[in-house]
C-alpha positions as CSV (number, residue, x, y, z in Angstrom):
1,X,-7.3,-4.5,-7.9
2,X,-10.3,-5.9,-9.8
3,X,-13.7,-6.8,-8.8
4,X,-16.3,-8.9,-11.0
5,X,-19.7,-9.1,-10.8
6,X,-22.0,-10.9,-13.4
7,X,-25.6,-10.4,-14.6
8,X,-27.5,-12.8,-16.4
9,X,-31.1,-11.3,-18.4
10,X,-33.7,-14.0,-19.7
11,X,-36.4,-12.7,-21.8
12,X,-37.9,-9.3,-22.9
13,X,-36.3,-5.9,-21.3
14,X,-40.1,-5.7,-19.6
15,X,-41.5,-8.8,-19.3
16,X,-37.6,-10.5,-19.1
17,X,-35.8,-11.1,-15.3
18,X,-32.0,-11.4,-14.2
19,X,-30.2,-12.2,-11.2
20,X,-26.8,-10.5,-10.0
21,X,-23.9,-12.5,-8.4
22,X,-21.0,-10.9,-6.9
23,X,-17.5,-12.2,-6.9
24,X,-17.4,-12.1,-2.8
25,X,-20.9,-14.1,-2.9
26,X,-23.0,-11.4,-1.1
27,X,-25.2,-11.5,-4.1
28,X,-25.5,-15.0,-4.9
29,X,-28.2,-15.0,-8.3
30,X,-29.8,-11.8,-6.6
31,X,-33.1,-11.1,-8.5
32,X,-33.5,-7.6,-10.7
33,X,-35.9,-6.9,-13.2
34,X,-37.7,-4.0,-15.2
35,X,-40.8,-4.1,-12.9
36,X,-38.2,-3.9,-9.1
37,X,-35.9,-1.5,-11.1
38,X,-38.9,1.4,-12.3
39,X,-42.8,0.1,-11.1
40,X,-41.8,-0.6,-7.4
41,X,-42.2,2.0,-6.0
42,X,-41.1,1.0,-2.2
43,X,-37.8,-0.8,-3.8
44,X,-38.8,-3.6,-1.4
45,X,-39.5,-6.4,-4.2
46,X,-35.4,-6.7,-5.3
47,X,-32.6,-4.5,-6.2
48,X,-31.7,-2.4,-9.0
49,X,-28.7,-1.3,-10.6
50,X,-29.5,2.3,-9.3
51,X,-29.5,0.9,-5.3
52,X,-26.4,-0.7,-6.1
53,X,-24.7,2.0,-7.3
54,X,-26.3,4.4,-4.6
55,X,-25.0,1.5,-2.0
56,X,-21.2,1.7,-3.1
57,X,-21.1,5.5,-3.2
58,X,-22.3,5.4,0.3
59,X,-19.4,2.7,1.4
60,X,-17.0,4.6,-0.5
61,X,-17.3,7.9,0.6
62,X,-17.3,6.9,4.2
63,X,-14.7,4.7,3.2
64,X,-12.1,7.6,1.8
65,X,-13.4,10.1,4.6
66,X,-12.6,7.6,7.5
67,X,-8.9,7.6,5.9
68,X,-8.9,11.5,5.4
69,X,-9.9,11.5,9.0
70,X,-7.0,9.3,9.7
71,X,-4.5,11.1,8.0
72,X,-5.6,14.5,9.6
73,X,-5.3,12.8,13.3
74,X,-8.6,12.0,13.9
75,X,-10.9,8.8,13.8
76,X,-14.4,8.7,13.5
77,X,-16.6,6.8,16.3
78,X,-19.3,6.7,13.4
79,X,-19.8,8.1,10.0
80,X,-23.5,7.6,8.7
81,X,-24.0,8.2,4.6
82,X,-27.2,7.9,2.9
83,X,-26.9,8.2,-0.8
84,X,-29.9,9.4,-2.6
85,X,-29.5,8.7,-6.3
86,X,-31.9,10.1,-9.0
87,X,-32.7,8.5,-11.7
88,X,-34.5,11.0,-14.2
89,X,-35.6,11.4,-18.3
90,X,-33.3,13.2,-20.0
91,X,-33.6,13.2,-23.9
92,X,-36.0,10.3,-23.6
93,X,-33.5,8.0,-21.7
94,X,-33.3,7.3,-18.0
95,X,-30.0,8.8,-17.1
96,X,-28.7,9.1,-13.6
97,X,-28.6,13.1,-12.9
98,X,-27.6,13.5,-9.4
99,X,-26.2,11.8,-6.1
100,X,-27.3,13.8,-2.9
101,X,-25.3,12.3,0.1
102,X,-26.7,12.8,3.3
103,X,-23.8,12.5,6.5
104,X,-24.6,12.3,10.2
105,X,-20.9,11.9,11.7
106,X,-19.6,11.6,15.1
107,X,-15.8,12.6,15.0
108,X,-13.9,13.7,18.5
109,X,-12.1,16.9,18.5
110,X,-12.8,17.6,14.9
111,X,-13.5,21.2,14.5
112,X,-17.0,22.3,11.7
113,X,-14.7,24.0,9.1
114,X,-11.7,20.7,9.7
115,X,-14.7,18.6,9.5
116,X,-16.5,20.2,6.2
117,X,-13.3,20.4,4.6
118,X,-12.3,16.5,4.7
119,X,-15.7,15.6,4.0
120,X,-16.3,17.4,0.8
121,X,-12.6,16.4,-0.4
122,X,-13.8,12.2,0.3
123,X,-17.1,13.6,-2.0
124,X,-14.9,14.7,-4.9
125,X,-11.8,12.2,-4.4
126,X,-13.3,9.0,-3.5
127,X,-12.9,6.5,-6.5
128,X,-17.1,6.2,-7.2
129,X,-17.4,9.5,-7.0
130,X,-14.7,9.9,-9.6
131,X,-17.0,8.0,-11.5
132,X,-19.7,9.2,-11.4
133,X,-18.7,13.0,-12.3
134,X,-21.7,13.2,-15.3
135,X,-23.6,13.4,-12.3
136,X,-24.2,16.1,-9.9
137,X,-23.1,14.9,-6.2
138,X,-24.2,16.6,-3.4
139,X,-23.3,16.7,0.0
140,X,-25.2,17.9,3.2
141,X,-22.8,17.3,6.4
142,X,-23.9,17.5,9.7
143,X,-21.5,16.7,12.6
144,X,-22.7,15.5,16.4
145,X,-21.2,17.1,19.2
């Protein structure tokens, strides 16, 4: 399988602007720039890179625990992932340092330990996680009765 994705940059790297267009057309010349990626601080003006990749580790870990799920018998009525990534200065360069994944899942007849156990095996397994390993992932789990 391959995915594609292209970016195109006019200008400076601070004063310049780009747009992001996806090969499925959810991003269709989606606007980023230096000013929406570090002095916004709300994130509502555009996205980033950094929100991108925080959105796909999300989808993929609930992705590859849904199928752990599956494999182990059980099937999740909802699995609920925010993915809080850091972006922080390290040796003068903005370098992604850690991924803190916060689940809220609701999984019938799954016992805490059964539960714990798939989950952090989707944090380490799944494919953007793999990655991502320069990066310290994190994982706080909790699971509704």
């Amino acid at each position: 399988m391959k995915r594609t994705a292209n970016a195109v940059w006019k200008g400076t790297g601070k004063e310049g602007k780009g747009t992001l267009t996806t090969q499925s057309g959810v991003f269709q010349e989606q606007p980023y720039s230096f000013r929406m990626r570090f002095e916004n601080e709300d994130g509502k003006m555009g996205t980033n890179p950094e929100e991108l990749i925080a959105a796909a580790h999300a989808g993929c870990f609930n992705m590859a625990l849904a199928v752990q799920l599956s494999n182990a018998g059980f099937t999740a009525d909802e699995l609920r992932t925010e993915a809080r990534l850091h972006l922080d200065m390290v040796d003068g360069a903005p370098t992604i340092t850690r991924i803190n994944l916060t689940l809220e899942a609701s999984v019938p007849g799954i016992g805490q330990e059964k539960f714990m156990e798939l989950a952090n095996g989707a944090k380490a397994n799944c494919p953007v996680s793999r990655v991502l390993k320069a990066a310290e992932i994190t994982l706080e789990a909790s699971l509704k009765s």
